[in-house]
N, C-alpha and C positions, 0 to 999 in steps of 0.2 A: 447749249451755249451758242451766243453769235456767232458768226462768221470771224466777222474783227476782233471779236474779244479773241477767239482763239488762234487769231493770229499774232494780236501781240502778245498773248502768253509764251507762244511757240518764238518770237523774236528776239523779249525779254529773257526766256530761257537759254537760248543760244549766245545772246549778249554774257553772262553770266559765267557761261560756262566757257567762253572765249577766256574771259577775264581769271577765270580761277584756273583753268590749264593753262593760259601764258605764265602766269607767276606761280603756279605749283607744280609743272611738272618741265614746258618749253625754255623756261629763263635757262635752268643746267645745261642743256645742250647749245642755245643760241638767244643771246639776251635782245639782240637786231629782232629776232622775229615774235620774242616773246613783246616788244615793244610795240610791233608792229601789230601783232592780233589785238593791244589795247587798243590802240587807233582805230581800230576797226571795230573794237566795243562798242569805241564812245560813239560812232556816231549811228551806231544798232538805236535806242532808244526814240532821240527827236524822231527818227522815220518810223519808227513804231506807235509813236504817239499821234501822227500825221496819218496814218493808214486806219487808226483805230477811231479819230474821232470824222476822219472825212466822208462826206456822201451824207446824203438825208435818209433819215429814221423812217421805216417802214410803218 
């Protein structure tokens, strides 16, 4: 596997799992920070799609 590809898989999965431990397990104890790792989801993705299609094809 590429380099890039397996970097946005590994970004995308981290996005993901941001988004499902804030609102499955962080909202109980603090809603402020479960809100906050969403914010920090969203903007996982654009830069992963930005790293994965940048630089010229080998």
């Amino acid at each position: 596997m590429r380099r890039r590809t397996r970097t946005y898989l590994i970004m995308m999965g981290c996005c993901l799992a941001l988004f499902v431990g804030a609102w499955a397990v962080v909202v109980r104890f603090s809603p402020l920070a479960a809100v906050l790792m969403s914010v920090v989801a969203a903007v996982i993705p654009p830069i992963a799609v930005i790293i994965a299609n940048g630089g010229r094809e080998r």
